[in-house]
C-alpha positions as CSV (number, residue, x, y, z in Angstrom):
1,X,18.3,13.3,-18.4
2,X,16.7,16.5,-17.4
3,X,13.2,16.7,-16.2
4,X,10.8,19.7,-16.2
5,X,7.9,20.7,-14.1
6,X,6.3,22.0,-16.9
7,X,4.4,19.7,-18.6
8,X,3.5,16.7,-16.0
9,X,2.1,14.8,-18.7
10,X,4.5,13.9,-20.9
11,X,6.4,13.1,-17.8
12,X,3.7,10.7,-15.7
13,X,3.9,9.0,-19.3
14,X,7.9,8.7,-19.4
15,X,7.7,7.1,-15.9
16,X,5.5,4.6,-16.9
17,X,7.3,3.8,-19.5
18,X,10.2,3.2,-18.1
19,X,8.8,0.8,-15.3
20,X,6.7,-1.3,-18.5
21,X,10.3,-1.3,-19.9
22,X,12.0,-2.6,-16.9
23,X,9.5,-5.2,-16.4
24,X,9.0,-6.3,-19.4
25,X,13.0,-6.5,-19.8
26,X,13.1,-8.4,-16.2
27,X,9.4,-10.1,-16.3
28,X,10.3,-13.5,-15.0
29,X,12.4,-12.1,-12.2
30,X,9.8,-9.7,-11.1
31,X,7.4,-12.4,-11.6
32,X,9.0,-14.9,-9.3
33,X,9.5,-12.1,-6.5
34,X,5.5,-11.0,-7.0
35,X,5.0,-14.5,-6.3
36,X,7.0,-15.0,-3.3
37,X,6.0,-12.0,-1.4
38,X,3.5,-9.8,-3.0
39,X,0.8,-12.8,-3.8
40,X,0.6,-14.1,-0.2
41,X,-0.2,-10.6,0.9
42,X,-3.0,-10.0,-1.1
43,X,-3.8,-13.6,-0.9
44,X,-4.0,-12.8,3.0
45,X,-6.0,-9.8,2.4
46,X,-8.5,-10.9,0.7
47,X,-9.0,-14.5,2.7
48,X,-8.7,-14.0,6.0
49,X,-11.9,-11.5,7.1
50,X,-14.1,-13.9,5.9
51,X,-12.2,-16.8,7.5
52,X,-12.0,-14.6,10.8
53,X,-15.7,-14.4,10.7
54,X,-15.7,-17.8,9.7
55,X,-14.2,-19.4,12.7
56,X,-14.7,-16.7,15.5
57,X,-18.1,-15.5,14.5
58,X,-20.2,-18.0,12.3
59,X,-23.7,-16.7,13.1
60,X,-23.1,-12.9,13.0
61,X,-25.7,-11.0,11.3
62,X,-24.6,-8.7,8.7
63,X,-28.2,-6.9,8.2
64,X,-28.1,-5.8,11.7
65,X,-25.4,-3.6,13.5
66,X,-24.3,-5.1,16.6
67,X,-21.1,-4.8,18.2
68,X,-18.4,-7.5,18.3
69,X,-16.8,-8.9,21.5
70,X,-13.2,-9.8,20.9
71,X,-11.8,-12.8,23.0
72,X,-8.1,-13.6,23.6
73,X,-7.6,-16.1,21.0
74,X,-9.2,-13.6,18.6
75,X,-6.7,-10.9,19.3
76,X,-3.7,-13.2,19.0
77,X,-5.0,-14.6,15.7
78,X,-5.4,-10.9,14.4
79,X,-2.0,-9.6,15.7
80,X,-0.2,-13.0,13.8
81,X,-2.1,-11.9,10.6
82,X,-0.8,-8.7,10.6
83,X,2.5,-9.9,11.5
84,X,2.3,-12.1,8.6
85,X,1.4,-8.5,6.0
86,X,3.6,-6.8,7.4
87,X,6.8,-9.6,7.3
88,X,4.9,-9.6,3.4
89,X,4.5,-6.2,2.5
90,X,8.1,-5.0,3.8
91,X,9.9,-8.1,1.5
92,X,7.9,-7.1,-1.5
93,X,9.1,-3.3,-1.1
94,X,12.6,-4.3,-0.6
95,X,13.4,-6.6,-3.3
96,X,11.4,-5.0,-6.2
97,X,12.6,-2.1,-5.3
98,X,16.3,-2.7,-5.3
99,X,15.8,-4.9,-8.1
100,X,14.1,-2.0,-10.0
101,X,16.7,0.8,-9.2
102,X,19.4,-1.9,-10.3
103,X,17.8,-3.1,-13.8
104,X,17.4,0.7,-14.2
105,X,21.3,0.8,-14.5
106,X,21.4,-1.8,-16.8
107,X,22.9,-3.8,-14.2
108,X,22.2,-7.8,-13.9
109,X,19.7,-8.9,-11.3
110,X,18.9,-12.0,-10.1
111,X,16.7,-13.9,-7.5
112,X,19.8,-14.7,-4.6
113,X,21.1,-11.1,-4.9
114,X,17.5,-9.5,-4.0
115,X,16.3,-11.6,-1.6
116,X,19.9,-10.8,-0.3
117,X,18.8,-7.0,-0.1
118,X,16.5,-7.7,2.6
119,X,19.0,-7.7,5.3
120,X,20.0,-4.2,4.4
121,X,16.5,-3.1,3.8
122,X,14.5,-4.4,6.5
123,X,15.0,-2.4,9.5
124,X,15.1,0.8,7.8
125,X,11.8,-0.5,6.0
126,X,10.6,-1.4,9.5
127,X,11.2,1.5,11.3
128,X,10.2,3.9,8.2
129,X,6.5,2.0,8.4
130,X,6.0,2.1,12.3
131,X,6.6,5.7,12.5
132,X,4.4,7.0,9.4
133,X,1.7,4.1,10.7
134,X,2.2,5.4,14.3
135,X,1.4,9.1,13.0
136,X,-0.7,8.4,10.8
137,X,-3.0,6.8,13.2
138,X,-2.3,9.1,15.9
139,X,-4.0,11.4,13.6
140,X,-6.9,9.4,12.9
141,X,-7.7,8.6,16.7
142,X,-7.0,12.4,17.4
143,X,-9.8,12.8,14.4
144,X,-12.4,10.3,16.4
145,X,-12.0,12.2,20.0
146,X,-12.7,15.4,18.6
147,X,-15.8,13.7,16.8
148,X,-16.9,12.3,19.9
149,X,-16.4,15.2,22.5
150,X,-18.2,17.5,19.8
151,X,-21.0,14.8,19.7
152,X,-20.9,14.8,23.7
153,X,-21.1,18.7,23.6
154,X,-24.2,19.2,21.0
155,X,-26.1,16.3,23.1
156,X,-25.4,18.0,26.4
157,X,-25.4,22.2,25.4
158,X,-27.5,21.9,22.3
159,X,-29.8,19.3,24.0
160,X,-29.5,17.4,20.7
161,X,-30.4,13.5,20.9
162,X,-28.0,11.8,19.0
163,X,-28.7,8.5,18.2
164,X,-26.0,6.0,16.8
165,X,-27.9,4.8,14.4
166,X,-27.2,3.5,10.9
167,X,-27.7,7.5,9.6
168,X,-25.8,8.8,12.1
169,X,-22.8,6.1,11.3
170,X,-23.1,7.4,7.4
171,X,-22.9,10.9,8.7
172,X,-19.4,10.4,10.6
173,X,-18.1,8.5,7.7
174,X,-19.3,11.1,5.2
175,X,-17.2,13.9,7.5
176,X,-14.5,11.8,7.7
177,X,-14.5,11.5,4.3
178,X,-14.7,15.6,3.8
179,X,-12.2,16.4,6.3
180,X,-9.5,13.1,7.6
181,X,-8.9,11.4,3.9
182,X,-7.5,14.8,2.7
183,X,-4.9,15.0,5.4
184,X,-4.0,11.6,5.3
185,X,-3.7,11.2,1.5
186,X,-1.7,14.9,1.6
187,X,0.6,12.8,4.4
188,X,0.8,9.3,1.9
189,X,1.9,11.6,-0.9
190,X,4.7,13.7,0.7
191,X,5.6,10.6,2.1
192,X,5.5,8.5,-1.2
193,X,9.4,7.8,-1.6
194,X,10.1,7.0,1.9
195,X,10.4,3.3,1.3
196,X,12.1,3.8,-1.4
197,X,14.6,6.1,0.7
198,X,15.0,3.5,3.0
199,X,16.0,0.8,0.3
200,X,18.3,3.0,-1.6
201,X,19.9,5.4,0.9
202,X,19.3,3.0,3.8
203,X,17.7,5.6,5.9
204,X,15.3,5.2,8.6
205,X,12.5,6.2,11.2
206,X,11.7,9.8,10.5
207,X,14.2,10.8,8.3
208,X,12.6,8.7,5.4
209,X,9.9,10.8,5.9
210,X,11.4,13.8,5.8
211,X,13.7,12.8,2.9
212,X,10.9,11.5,1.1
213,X,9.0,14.9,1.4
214,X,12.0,17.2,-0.1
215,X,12.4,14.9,-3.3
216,X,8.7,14.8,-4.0
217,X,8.3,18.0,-3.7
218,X,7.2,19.9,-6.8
219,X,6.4,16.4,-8.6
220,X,3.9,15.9,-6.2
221,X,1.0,15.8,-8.8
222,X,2.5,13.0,-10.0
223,X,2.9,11.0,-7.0
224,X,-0.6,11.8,-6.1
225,X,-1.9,10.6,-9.6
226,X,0.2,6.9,-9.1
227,X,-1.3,6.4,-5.1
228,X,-4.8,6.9,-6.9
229,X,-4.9,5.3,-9.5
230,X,-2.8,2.1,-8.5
231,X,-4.4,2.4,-4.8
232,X,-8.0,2.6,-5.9
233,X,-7.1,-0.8,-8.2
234,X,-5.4,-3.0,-5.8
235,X,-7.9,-1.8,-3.1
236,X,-10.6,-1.7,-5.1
237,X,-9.7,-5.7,-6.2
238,X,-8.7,-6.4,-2.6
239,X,-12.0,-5.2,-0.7
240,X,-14.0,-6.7,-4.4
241,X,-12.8,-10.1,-3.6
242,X,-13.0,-9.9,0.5
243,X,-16.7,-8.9,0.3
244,X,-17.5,-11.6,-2.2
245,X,-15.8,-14.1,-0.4
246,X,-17.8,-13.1,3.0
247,X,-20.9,-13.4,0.9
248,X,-20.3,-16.9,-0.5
249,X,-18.9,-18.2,2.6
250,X,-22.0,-16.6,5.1
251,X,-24.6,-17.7,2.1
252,X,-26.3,-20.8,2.3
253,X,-24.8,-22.5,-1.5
254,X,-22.5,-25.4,-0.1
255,X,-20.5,-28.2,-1.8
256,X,-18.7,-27.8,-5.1
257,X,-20.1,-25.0,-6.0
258,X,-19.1,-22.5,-3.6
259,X,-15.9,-24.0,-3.3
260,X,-15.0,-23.4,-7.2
261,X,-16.8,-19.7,-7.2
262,X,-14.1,-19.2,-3.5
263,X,-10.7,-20.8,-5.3
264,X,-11.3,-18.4,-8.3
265,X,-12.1,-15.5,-6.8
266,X,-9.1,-15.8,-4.8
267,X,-6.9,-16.4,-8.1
268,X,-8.6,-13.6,-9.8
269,X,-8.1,-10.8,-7.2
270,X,-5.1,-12.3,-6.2
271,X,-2.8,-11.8,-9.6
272,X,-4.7,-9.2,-11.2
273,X,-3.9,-7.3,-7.7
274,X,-0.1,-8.4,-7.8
275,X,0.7,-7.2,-11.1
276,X,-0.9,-3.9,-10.4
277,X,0.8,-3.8,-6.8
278,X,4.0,-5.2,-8.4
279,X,4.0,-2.1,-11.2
280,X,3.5,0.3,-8.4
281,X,6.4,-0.3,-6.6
282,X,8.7,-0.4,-9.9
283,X,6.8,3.1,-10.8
284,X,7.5,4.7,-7.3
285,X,11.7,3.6,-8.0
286,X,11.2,5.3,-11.2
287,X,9.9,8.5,-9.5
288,X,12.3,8.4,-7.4
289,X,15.0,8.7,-10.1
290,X,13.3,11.2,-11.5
291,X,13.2,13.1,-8.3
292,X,17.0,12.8,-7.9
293,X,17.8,13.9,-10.9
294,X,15.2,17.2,-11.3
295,X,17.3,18.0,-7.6
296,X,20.2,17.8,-9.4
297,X,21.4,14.1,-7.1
298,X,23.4,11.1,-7.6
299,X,22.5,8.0,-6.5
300,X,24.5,6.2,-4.2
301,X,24.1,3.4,-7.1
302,X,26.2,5.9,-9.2
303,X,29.5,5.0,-9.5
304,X,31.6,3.2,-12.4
305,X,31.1,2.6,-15.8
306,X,27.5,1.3,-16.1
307,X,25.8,4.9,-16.7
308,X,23.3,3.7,-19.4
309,X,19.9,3.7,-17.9
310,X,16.5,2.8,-19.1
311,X,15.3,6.3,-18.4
312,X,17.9,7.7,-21.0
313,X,15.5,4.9,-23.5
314,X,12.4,7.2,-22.7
């Protein structure tokens, strides 16, 4: 297989391709894992804000911003959850992946063999995810001082009143927009093989990163087109369903009703959002191939006989 930079199109297409191929070849195996790890992440996702609110703050008024105090309890329950989609998110990554990269081969897969790949996976998957979070939100608090001093400055120098009002909130969010989601989604994409680093060549921390940015480089179109398109779904599905389940939940309908309108909103968001989430993560292995071989690499996967790959179908 060679791969050119030419033409990107053609080649977003062949990558597609040959992730519908390996999960349509391997759909009840992918299924199963999507199931086990990818549903009770989104399933998470999208129940627990309104259940938070539920429990910890039942009469909070939505048409009016107020602050909200955190208790103890609060901040445990919070730090579990995210324990939980993290634990979640991490298995997910590992076993599709690994599964993807193998049925790729033409090699035989099966449920025992990738749930088996998370002991080799997980700390480099681990260590890969607290150092691009711990950057990544370095950035974004570095981003909210500099907002703040500036706002501290013009008040004090400029004698401008700044009032945090609803306007003002919708200002900061509209400059965070213009100037903090570039950086971070430039960061996602250079970074978009490090998981997949980490599963396959078992490397961790920083050097995923780094890795990950050298093989992307060049098909970096490409990896940008995939984070938007499947990240604007699955988010666009997750924050759908967590908004409409607040509203049901805070509204005043009770009884069998709301109950039926909660349970299928949950289903709805919950496997449309898995297959979507479960395709990305097959896509990014394929892109990673791709990147190996337009570098001119092997896989570590590479050796023997079994050479016949669905990429050579494409």
């Amino acid at each position: 297989m060679s791969v050119s930079t030419e033409n990107r199109i053609p080649l977003w297409r062949e990558i597609l391709k040959s992730s519908a191929l390996i999960n349509k070849d391997n759909s009840g195996h992918f299924r199963v894992l999507s199931i086990l790890f990818i549903l009770p992440f989104l399933s998470t996702l999208i129940v627990y804000p309104s259940f938070h609110l539920d429990l910890f703050h039942p009469d909070y008024d939505f048409t009016i911003l107020t602050q909200i105090s955190l208790s103890i309890f609060e901040i445990i329950a919070l730090i579990m959850c995210t324990l939980f989609l993290v634990l979640f998110f991490l298995c997910a990554i590992a076993t599709i992946t690994y599964s993807a990269v193998q049925a790729s081969y033409g090699r035989p897969i099966n449920l025992f063999s990738s749930i088996k790949s998370i002991r080799n996976s997980f700390i480099p998957l681990l260590s890969t995810f607290i150092v691009s979070h711990t950057i990544l939100i370095s950035i974004t608090l570095i981003f909210a001082i500099v907002l703040f001093l500036l706002s501290q400055i013009l008040q004090t120098f400029v004698l401008i009143e700044l009032k945090y009002d609803l306007n003002h909130l919708l200002f900061l969010v509209i400059f965070a927009l213009i100037v903090l989601v570039p950086i971070l989604l430039w960061l996602q994409v250079n970074w978009s093989l490090a998981y997949v680093v980490a599963v396959v060549e078992s490397k961790q921390g920083y050097e995923t990163l780094r890795r990950s940015a050298y093989l992307v480089k060049g098909m970096r179109s490409i990896a940008l087109s995939m984070i938007l398109f499947y990240g604007l779904a699955v988010g666009g599905m997750v924050v759908g369903g967590c908004m409409f389940l607040i509203t049901i939940t805070t509204s005043r309908s009770k009884g069998d009703q709301r109950s039926i309108l909660v349970i299928f909103q949950i289903l709805q968001s919950s496997i449309m959002g898995y297959v979507m989430m479960n395709q990305f993560i097959v896509g990014n292995a394929m892109l990673y191939m791709y990147c190996k071989d337009l570098n001119d690499e092997k896989l570590p996967f590479d050796i023997g006989d079994n050479e016949s790959s669905y990429l050579n179908m494409v």
